[in-house]
Each structure stands twice: as structure tokens, then as C-alpha cells.
MDAnalysis code that builds the backbone (N, CA, C; Angstrom):
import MDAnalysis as mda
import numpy as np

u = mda.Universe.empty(435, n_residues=145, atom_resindex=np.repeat(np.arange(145), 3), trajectory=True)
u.add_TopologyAttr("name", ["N", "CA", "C"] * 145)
u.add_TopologyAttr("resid", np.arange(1, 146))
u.add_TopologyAttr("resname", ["UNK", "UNK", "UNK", "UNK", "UNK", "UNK", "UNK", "UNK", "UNK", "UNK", "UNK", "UNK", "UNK", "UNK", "UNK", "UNK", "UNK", "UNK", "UNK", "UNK", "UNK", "UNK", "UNK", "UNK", "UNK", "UNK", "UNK", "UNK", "UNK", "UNK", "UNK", "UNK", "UNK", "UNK", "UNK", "UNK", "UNK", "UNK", "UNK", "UNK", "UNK", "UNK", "UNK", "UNK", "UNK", "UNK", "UNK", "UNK", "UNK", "UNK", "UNK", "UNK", "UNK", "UNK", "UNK", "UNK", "UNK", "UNK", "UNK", "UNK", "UNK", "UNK", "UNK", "UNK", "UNK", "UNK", "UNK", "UNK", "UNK", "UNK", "UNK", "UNK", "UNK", "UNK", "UNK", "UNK", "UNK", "UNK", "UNK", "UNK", "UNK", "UNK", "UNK", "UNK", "UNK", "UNK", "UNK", "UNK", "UNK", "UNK", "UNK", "UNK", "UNK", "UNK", "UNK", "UNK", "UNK", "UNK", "UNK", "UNK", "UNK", "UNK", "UNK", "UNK", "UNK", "UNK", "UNK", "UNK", "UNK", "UNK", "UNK", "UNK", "UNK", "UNK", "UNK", "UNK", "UNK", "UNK", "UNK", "UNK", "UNK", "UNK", "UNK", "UNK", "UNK", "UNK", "UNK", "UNK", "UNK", "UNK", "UNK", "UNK", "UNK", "UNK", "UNK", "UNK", "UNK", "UNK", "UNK", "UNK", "UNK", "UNK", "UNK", "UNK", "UNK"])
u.atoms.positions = np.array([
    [-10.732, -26.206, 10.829],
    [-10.608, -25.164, 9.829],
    [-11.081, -23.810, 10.342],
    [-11.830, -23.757, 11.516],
    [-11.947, -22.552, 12.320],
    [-11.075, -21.808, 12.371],
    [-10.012, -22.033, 12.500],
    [-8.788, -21.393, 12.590],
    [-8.031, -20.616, 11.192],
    [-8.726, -20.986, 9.933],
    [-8.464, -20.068, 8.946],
    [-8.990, -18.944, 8.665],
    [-10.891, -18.703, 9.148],
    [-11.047, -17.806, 8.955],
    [-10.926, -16.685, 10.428],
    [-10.210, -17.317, 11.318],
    [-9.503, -16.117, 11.911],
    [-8.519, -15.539, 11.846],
    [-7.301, -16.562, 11.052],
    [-6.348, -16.193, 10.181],
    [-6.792, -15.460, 9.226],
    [-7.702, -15.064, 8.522],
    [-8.103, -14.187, 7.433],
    [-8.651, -13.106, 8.507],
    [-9.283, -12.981, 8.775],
    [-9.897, -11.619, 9.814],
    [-9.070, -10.899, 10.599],
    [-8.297, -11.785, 11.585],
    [-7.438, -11.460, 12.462],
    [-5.907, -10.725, 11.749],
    [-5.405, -12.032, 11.234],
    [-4.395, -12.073, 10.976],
    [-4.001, -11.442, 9.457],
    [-4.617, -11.661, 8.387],
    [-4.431, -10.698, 7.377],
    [-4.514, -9.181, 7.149],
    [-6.040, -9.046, 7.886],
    [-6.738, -7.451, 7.764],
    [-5.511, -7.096, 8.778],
    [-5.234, -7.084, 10.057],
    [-4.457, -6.892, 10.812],
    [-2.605, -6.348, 10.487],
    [-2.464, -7.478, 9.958],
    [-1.025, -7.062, 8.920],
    [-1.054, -6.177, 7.672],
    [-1.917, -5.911, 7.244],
    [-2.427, -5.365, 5.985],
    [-2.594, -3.720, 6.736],
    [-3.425, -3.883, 8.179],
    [-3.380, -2.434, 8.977],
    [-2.365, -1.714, 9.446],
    [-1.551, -2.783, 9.964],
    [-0.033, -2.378, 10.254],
    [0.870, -1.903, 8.993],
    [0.838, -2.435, 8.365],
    [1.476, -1.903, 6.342],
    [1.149, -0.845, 6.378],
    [-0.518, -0.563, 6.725],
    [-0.831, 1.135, 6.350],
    [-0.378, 2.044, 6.950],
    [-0.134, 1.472, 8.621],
    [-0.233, 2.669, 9.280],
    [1.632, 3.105, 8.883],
    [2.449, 1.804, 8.691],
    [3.654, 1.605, 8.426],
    [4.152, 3.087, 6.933],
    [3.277, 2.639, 6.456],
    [3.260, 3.629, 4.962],
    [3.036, 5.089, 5.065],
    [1.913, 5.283, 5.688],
    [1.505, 6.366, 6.174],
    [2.416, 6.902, 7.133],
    [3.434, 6.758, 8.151],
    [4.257, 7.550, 9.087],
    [5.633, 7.616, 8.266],
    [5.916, 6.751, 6.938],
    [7.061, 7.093, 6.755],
    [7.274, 8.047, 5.456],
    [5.684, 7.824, 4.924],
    [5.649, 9.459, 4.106],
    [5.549, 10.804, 4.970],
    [4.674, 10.408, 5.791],
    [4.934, 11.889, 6.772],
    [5.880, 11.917, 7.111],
    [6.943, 11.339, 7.389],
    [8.317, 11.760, 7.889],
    [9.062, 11.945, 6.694],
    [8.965, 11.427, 5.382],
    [9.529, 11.575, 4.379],
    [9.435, 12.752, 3.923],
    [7.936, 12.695, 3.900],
    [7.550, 14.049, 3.829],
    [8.344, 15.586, 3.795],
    [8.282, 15.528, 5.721],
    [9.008, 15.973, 6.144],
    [10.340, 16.814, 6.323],
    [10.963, 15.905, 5.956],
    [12.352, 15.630, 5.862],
    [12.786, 16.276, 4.385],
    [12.067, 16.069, 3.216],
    [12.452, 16.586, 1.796],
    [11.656, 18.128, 1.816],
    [10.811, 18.439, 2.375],
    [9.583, 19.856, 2.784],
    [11.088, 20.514, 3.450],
    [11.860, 20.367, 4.427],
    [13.057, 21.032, 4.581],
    [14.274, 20.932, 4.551],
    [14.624, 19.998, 3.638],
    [15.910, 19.585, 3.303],
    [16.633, 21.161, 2.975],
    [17.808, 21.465, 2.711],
    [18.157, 22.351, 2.445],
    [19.665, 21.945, 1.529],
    [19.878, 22.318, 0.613],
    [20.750, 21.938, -0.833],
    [21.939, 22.387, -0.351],
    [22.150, 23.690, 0.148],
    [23.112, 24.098, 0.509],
    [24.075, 23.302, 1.206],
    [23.152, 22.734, 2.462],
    [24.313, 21.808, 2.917],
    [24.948, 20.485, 2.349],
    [24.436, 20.688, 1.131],
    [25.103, 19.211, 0.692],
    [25.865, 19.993, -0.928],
    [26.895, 20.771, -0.104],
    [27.621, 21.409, -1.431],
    [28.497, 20.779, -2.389],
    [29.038, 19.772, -1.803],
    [30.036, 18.698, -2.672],
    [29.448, 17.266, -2.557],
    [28.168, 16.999, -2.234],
    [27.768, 16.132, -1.680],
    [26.422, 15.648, -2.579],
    [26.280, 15.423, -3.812],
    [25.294, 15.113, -4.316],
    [24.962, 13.967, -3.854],
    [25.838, 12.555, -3.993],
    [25.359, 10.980, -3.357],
    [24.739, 11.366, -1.966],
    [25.325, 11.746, -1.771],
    [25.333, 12.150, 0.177],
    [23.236, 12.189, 0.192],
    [23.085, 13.783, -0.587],
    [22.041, 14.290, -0.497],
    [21.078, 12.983, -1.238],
    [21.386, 12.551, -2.601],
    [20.610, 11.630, -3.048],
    [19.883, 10.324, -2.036],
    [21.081, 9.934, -1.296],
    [20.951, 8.599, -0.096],
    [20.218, 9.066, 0.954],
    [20.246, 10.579, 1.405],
    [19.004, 11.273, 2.619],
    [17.634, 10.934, 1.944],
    [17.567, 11.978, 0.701],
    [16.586, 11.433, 0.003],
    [15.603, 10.912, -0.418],
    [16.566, 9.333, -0.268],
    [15.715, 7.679, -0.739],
    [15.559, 7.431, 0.347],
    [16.410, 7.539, 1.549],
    [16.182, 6.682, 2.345],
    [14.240, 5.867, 3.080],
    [14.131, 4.880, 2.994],
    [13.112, 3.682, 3.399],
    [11.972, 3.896, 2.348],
    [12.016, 4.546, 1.188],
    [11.306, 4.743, 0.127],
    [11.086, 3.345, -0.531],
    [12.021, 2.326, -0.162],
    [11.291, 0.932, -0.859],
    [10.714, 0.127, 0.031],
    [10.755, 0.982, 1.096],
    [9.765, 0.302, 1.962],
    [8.128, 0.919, 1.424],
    [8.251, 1.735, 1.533],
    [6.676, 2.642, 0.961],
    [6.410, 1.680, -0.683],
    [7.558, 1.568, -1.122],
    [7.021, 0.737, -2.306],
    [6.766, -0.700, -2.661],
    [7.740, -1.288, -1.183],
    [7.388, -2.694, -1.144],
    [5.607, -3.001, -0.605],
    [5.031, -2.008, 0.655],
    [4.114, -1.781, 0.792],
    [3.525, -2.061, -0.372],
    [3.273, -0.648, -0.882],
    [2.479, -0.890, -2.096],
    [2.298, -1.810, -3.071],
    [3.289, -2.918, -3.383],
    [3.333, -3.537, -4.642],
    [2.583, -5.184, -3.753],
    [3.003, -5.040, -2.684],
    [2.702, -6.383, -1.895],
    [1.214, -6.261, -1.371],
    [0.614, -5.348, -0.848],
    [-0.577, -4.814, -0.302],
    [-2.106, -6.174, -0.965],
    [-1.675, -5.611, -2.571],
    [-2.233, -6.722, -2.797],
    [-3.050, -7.903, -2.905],
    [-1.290, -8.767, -3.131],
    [-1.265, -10.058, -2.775],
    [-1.782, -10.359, -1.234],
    [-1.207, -9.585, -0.269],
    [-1.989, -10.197, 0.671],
    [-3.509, -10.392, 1.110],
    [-3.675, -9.026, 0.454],
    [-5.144, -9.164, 0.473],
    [-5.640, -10.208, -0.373],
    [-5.237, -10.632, -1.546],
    [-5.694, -11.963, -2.529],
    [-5.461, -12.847, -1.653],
    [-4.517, -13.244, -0.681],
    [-4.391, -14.438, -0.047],
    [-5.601, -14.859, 1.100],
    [-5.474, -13.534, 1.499],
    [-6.906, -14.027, 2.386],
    [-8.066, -14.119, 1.983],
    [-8.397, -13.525, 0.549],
    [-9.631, -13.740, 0.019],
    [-9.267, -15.200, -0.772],
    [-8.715, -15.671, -1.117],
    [-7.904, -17.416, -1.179],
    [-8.917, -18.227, 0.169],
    [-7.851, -18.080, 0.924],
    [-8.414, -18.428, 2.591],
    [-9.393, -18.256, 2.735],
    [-10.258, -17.353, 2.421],
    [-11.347, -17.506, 2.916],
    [-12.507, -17.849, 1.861],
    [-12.376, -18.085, 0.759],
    [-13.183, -18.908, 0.000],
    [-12.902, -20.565, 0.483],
    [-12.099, -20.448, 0.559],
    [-11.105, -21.820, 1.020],
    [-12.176, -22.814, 1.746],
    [-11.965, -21.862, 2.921],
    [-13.601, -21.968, 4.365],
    [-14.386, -22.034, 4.140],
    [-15.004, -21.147, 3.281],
    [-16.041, -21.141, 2.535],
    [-16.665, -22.426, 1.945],
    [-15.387, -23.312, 1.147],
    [-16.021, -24.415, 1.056],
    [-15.677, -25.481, 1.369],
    [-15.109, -25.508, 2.455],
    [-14.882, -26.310, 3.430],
    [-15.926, -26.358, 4.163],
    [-16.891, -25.092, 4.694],
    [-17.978, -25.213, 5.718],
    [-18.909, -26.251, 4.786],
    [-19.228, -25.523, 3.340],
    [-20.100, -26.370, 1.960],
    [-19.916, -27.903, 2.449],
    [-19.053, -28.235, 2.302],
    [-18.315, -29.485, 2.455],
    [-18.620, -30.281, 3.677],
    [-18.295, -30.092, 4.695],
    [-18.671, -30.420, 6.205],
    [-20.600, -30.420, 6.488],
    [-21.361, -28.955, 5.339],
    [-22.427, -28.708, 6.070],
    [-23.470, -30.204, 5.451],
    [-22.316, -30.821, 4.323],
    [-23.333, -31.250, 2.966],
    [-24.543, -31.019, 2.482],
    [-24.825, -29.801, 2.697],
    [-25.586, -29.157, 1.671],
    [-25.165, -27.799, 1.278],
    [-26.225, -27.484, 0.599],
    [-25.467, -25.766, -0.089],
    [-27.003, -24.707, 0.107],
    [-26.419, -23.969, 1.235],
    [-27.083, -22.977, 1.413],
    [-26.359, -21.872, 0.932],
    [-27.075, -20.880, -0.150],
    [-27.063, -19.943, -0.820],
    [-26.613, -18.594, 0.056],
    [-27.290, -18.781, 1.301],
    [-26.998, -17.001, 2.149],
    [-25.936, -17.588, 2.864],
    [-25.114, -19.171, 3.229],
    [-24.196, -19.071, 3.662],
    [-23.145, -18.810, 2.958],
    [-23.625, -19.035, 1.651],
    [-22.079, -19.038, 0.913],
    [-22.156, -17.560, 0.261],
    [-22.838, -16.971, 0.126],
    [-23.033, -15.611, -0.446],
    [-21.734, -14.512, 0.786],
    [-22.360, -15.231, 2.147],
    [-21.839, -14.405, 3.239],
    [-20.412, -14.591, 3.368],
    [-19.871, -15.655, 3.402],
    [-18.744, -16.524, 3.073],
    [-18.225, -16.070, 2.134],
    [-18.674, -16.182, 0.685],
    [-17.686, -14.862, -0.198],
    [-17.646, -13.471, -0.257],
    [-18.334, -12.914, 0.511],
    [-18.283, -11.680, 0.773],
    [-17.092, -11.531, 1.850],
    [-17.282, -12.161, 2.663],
    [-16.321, -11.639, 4.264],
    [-15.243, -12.108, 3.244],
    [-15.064, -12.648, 2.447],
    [-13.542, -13.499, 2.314],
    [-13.343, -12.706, 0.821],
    [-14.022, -11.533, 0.464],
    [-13.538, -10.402, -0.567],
    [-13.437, -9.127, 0.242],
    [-13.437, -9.129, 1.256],
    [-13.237, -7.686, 2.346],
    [-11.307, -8.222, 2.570],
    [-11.005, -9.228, 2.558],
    [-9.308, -9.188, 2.239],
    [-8.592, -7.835, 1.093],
    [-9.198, -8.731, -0.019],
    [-8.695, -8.115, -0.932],
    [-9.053, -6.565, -1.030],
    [-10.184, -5.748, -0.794],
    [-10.403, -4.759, -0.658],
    [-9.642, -3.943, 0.182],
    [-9.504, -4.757, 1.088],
    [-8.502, -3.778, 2.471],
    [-7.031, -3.899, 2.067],
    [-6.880, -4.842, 1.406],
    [-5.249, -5.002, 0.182],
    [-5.477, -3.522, -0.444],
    [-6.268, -3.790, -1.122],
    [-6.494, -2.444, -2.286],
    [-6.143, -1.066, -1.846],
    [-7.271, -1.289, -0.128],
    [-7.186, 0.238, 0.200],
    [-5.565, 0.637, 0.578],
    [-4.592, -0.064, 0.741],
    [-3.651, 0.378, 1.742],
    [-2.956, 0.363, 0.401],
    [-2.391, -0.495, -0.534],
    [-1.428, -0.358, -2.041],
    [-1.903, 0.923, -2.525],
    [-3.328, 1.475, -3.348],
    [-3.351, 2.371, -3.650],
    [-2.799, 3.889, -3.055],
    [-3.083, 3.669, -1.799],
    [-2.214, 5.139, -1.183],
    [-0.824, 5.107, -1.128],
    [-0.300, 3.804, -0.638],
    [1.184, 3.269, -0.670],
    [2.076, 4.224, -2.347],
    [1.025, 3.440, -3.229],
    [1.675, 3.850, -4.082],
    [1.747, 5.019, -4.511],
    [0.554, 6.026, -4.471],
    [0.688, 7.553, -4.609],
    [1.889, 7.980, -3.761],
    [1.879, 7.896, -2.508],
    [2.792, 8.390, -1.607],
    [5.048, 7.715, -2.108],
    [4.146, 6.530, -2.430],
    [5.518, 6.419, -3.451],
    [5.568, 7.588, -4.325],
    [5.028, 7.536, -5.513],
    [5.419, 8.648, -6.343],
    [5.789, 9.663, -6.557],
    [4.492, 10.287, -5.052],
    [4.730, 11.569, -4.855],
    [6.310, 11.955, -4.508],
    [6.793, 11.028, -3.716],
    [8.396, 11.124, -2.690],
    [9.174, 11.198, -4.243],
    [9.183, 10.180, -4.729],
    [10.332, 9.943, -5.631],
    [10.480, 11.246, -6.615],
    [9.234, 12.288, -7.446],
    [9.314, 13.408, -7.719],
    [9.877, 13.861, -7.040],
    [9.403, 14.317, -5.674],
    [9.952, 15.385, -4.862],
    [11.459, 15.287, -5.098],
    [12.024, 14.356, -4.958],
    [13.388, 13.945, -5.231],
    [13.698, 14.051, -6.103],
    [13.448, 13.696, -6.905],
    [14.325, 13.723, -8.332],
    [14.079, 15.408, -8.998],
    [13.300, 16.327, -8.133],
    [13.216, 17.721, -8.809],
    [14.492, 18.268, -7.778],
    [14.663, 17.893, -5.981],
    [15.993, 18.728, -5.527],
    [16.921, 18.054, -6.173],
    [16.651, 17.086, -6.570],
    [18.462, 16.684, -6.972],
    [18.854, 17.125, -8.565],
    [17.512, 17.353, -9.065],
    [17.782, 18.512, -10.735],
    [18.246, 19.618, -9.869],
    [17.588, 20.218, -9.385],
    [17.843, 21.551, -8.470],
    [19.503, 21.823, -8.037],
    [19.741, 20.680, -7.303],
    [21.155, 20.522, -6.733],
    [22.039, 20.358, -8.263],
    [21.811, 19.635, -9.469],
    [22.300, 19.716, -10.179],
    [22.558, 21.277, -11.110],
    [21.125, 21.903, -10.992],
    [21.499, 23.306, -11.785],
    [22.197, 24.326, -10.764],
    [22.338, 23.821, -9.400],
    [23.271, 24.847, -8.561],
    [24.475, 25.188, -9.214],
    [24.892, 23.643, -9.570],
    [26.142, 23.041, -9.180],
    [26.998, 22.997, -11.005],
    [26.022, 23.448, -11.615],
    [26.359, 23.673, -13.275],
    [26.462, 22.100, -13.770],
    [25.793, 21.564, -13.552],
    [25.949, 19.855, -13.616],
    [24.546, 19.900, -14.603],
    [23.706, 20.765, -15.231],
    [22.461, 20.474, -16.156],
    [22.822, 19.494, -17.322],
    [22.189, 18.470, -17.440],
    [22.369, 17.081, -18.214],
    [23.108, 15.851, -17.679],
    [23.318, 16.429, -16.150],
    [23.959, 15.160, -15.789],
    [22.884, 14.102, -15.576],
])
């Protein structure tokens, strides 16, 4: 069972780091990309401009909504160990298992930290968007479409 709580340390926090850093470069490029979009060139082209847009925005939101769960899974896993060591040690020491649910609630926290920004940075994008494409709509005499 050694091998789970390095699957929780290693292997969760790890994927959970990669998500962030994943989230974090594609709002800065999203960023980016809508900071100088320019309306003009998409004169007959509203879908066109809408699909630049969105583009990998459900990735930033799959991030976020999943972030999570993974972090719950390894704090799963690692209570798991937790009493599995209980189990194996047959007895119950108090500072092992205290330590044991602690390391195995640093999952879920590091879930937390990476969904919560995920999801601002969602939001933020999808405004940004949906105000050029009002924008592109009042160019274009299209108000109420």
C-alpha cells in the first residue's frame, strides 16, 4: 500500500500542478488574443469571430470544474493509507493518524487552489467575449440579436 500514498503526493498534487500551470498559459494567451482582437476584421464574419473567441475556453473550464474532484480523490487515497497503516500497525496512535489526515487533506486543498482561479479566469474570458461580440453586434446594426 506504499504505493498509494505516492500516488497521492506524486501523482495527484503533480497532475493537479500541471492543470494549473495548463489554465494559467491558456488565459494568458486567451488573454491575449481577445486584449487585441480587432472587430473590423471580422466584417461579415460574426461565427468566424465568435469561434476565435471560444476557442480552448472549455478547457479552462473543464480545469476548473474537475480540479476538485481530483483533489477529493487523493484526499480518499490517502485516508485510505491512513487506515490501512491503523490496520497493519494494530494499534492507534493519535499523532500518526492526525499526520495521515492532514497530508491526505493537502489533496483537496491543492484541488481548491487550482479550480478557484480556473474558474475566475473562466469567467473573466467568457465576459470579455460576450461584450466584443455585443460590440460586433452594435457595429453591424444587429442590437437584440
Amino acid at each position: 500500500m506504499e504505493w498509494l500514498r505516492y500516488l497521492v503526493d506524486y501523482g495527484i498534487i503533480a497532475l493537479l500542478v500541471v492543470l494549473s500551470i495548463a489554465s494559467l498559459a491558456i488565459f494568458i494567451e486567451r488573454y491575449l488574443f481577445i486584449r487585441g482582437v480587432k472587430i473590423e476584421e471580422y466584417e461579415d464574419n460574426r461565427k468566424g469571430l465568435e469561434i476565435d473567441l471560444t476557442k480552448r475556453l472549455a478547457i479552462v473550464a473543464t480545469i476548473g470544474s474537475n480540479a476538485p474532484y481530483l483533489g477529493l480523490l487523493g484526499t480518499v487515497l490517502g485516508i485510505m493509507f491512513t487506515f490501512y497503516t491503523i490496520g497493519v500497525a494494530g494499534y492507534v496512535d493519535a499523532t500518526r493518524i492526525m499526520v495521515g489526515l492532514a497530508l491526505a487533506l493537502k489533496a483537496t486543498a491543492v484541488g481548491l487552489v487550482v479550480a478557484i482561479p480556473s474558474i475566475v479566469f473562466y469567467n473573466y474570458l467568457v465576459r470579455r467575449t460576450k461584450v466584443i461580440l455585443l460590440q460586433w453586434d452594435m457595429r453591424h446594426g444587429r442590437e437584440g440579436v
